[in-house]
C-alpha positions in Angstrom: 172.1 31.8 129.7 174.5 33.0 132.5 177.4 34.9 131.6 180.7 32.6 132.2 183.0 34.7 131.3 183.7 38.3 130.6 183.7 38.5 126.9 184.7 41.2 124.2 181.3 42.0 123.7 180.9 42.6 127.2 183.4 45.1 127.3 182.1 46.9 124.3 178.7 47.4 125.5 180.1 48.8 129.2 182.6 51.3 127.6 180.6 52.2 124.3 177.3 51.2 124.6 177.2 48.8 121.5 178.7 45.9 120.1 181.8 46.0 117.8 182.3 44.3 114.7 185.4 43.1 113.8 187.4 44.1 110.0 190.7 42.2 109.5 193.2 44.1 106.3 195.8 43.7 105.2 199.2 45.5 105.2 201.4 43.4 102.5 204.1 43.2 105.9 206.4 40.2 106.6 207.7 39.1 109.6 211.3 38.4 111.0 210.4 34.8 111.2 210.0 34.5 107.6 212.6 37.9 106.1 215.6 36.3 107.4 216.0 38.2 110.6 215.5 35.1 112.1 214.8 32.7 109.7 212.8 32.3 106.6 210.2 29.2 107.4 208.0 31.3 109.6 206.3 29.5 113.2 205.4 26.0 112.7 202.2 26.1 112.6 201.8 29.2 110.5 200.0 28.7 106.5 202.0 30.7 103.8 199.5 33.6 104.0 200.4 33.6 107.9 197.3 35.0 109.7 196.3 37.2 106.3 194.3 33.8 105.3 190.8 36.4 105.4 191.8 39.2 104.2 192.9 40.8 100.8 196.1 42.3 100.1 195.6 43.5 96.6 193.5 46.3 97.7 194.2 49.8 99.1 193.5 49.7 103.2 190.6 52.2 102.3 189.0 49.9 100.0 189.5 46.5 102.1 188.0 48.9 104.6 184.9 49.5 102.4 184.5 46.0 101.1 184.9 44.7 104.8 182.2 47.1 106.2 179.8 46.8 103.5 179.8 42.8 104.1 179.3 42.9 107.9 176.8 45.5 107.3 174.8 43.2 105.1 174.0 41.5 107.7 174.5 43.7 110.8 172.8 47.5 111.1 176.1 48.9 112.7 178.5 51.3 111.9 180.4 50.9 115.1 183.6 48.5 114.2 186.9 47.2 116.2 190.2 47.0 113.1 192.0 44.1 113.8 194.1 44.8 111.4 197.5 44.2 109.5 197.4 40.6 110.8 199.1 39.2 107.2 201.8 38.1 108.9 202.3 40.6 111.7 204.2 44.1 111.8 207.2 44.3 109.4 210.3 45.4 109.3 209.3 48.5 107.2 210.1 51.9 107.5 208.1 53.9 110.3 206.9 56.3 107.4 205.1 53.6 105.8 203.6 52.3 109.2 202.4 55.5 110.3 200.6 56.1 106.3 199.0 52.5 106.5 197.6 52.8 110.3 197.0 56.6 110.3 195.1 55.5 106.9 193.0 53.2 108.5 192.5 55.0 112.4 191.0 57.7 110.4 188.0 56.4 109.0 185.2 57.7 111.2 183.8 53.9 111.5 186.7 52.6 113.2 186.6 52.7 116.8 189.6 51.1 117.9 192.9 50.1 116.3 194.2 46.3 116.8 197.2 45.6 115.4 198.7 41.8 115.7 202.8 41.6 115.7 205.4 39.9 118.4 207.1 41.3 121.1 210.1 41.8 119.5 209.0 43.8 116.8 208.3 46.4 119.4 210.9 48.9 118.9 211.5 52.8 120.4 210.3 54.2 116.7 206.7 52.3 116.6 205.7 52.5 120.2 206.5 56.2 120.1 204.0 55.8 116.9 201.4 53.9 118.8 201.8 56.4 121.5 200.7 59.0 118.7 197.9 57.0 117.3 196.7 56.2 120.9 196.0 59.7 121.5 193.8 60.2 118.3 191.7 56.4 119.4 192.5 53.5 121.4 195.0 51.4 120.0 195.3 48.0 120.7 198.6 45.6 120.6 197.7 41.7 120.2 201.1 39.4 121.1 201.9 36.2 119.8 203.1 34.7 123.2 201.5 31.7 122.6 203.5 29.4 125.4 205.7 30.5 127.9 207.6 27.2 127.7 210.9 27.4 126.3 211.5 24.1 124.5 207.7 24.3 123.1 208.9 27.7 121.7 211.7 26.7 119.9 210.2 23.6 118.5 207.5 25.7 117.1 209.9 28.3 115.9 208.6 31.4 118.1 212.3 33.0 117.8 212.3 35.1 121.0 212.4 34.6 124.4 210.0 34.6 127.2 212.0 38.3 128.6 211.0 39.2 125.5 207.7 39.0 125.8 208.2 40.4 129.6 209.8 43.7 128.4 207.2 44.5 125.6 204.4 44.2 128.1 206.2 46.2 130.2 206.6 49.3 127.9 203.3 49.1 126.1 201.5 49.1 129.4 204.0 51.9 130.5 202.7 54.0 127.6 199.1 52.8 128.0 199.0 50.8 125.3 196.4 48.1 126.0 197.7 44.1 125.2 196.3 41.5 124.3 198.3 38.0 124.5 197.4 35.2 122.4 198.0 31.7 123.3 197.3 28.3 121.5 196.1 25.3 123.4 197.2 21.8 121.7 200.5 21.9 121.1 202.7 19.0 121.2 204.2 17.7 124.0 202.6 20.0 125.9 200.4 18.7 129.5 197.7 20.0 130.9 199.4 21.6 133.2 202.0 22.9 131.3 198.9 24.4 129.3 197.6 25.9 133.0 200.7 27.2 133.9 201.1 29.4 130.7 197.4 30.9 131.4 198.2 31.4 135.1 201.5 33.6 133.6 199.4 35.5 131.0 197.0 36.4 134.2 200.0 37.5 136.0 201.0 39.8 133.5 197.9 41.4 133.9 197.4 42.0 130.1 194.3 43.8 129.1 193.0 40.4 127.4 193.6 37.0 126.0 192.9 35.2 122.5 192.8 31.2 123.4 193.4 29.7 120.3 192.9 26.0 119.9 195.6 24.8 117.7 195.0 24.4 113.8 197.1 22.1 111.9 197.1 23.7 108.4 198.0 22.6 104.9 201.5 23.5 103.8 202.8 23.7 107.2 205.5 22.1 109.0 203.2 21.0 111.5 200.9 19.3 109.3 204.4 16.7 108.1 205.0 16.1 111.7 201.2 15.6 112.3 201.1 12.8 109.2 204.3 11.2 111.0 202.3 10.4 114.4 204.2 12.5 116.0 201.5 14.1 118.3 197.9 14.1 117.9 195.2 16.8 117.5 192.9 17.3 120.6 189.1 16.0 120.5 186.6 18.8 121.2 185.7 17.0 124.8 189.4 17.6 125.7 189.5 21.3 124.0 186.5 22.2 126.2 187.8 20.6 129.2 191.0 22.2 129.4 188.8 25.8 128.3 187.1 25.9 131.3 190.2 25.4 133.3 191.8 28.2 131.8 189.1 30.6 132.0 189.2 29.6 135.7 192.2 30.3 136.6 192.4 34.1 134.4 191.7 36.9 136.8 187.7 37.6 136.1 188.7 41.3 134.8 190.6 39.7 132.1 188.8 40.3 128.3 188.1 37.3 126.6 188.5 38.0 123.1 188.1 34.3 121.9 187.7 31.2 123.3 188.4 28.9 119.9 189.7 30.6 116.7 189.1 30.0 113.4 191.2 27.6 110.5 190.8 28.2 107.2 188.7 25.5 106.1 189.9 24.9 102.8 193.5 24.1 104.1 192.5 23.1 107.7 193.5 19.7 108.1 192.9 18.8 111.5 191.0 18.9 114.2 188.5 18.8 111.6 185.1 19.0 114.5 186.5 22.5 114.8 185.7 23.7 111.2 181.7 23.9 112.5 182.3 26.6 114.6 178.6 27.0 115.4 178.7 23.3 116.8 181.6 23.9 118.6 180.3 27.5 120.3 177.1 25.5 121.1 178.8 22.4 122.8 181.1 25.2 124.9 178.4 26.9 126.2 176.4 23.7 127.2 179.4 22.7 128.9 179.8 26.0 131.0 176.6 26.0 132.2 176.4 22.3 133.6 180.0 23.3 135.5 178.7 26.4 136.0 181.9 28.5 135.2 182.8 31.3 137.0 186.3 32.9 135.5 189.0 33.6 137.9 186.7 31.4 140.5 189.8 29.3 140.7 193.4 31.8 140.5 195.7 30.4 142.1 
C-alpha cells in the first residue's frame, strides 16, 4: 500500500533504523486543571485517571518500565522503545527535584531511546525547560501539548484553562531550546464545524511543530462530557465523517509534519461513545481503504 502520510514509524526507521515501541508510566502528577490552580474538575472530556487510564501508578518507574517492556517484548523482538511517559494527568506542580529523579530515572534505562513527556503549555516554566534542556543533552526529549483547539469559546467550554498565546510562547521556547513538540488536537468536539476543525490544523502546521496526535474525541464515563452527551446536546461523529474530515487534515499539514496518530484510543471499559471506535483494527483498516481510493497525499493541499 502507498504511503499517505508520513508516520512515526517512518521517522524512526530514517533516523534509527528500526521501529520504536511505545511504554506509557506513570508519575502519580496532577495537573492545575484539577489541584486548584485553576480549577479542580479537570478538561471536560478528561476520565478521573486523566490520560494514566493504561498505566500503573503503584509501581516504581523502573518497574512499570520492566513490566511495560517485557509485555511488548512478548510479542515484539525489540529492545529499541520511545517513553511516552508521565501522561497520568500531565506534569505537576511538583518540585523540580522530584521531576528531574522521576525522568532522569527513566531516560537512563539503556532501552529507552527517546523521552516523551505529555503536559500543557502552561506548565512550562524557566526551572523545567532548563531541566529538559539537561535531559535533551543526555537523549532526545520530546514535549507533547495539549492544544487541542485553537478556538477560544471551544476552549473554555471544554475547560482547557489557558490561552491560545499560551500555547504560542511555549512553542516558542521549547523550539528555542530544541526541544522537539508535538501538538495534540481532538476532532469532534461540540459545536465545532468542519472548518473550524481545518482551521486549527492549518494553525498547528503553521507553528511548525515537530508533529501532531489527531485524536478523535472520546466521550468517557464519569466525565462531564458524557452528562452533556446524554442531554442531546451534541452528538458523537460516525466513522465515515471521522475519516472524512482525516484526510482533510492530513491534507492540509505540511508533508514534513510527523504523524504520531491518526485516531487514539478510549478506554473501552468506560468508553461510552463513539462506540465503532473501540475496534481499532476496523477502524485502522477502513482509514487506509479510504486513503488509497482518494489517494492522499499530506500537505498536497496547504493552504
Amino acid at each position: 500500500m502507498e504511503k499517505h502520510y508520513y508516520s512515526l514509524n517512518d521517522w524512526a526507521k530514517e533516523h534509527y533504523g528500526y521501529k520504536l515501541y511505545k511504554l506509557a508510566l506513570d508519575g502519580q502528577m496532577t495537573c492545575p486543571n484539577r489541584d486548584g490552580s485553576l480549577g479542580d474538575k479537570g478538561c471536560i472530556f478528561c476520565s478521573a485517571n486523566g490520560s494514566g487510564d493504561f498505566t500503573n501508578a503503584n509501581l516504581s518507574i523502573t518497574n512499570q518500565l520492566q513490566l511495560a517492556k517485557d509485555k511488548i517484548k512478548n510479542k515484539a523482538n525489540t529492545n529499541h522503545f520511545l517513553l511516552h511517559t508521565f501522561n497520568h494527568l500531565l506534569i505537576p506542580m511538583h518540585p523540580i527535584d522530584y521531576l528531574q529523579k522521576i525522568f532522569t530515572e527513566a531516560i537512563n534505562d539503556p532501552e529507552v531511546d527517546i523521552l516523551s513527556i505529555a503536559t500543557r503549555p502552561d506548565c512550562i516554566d524557566n526551572d523545567i525547560l532548563e531541566l529538559l534542556i539537561q535531559l535533551n543533552k543526555y537523549k532526545p526529549v520530546w514535549i507533547e501539548l495539549g492544544l487541542q483547539t485553537i478556538h477560544e469559546d471551544t476552549a473554555k467550554y471544554i475547560r482547557r484553562g489557558y490561552d491560545l498565546s499560551i500555547y504560542d510562547d511555549a512553542i516558542s521556547r521549547l523550539k528555542k531550546a530544541n526541544i522537539s513538540v508535538i501538538t495534540h488536537m481532538i476532532v469532534g468536539l461540540p459545536g465545532e464545524s468542519r472548518k473550524q476543525i481545518l482551521e486549527t490544523a492549518r494553525y498547528i502546521g503553521r507553528t511548525n511543530t515537530f508533529g501532531i496526535k489527531i485524536q478523535l474525541l472520546h466521550i468517557l464515563e464519569g466525565t462531564d462530557l458524557l452528562v452533556d452527551y446524554e442531554k442531546g446536546k451534541f452528538n458523537a461523529m460516525q466513522m465515515d465523517e471521522y475519516i472524512d474530515i482525516l484526510i482533510e487534515i492530513l491534507q492540509v499539514l505540511p508533508p514534513t509534519m510527523v504523524i504520531h496518530r491518526i485516531t487514539g484510543d478510549g478506554p473501552k471499559s468506560i468508553l461510552k461513545a463513539p462506540l465503532w471506535s473501540g475496534n481499532k483494527k476496523k477502524v485502522l483498516n477502513t482509514i487506509r481503504k479510504r486513503m488509497d481510493e482518494v489517494n492522499l497525499k499530506q500537505g498536497s493541499a496547504i493552504n
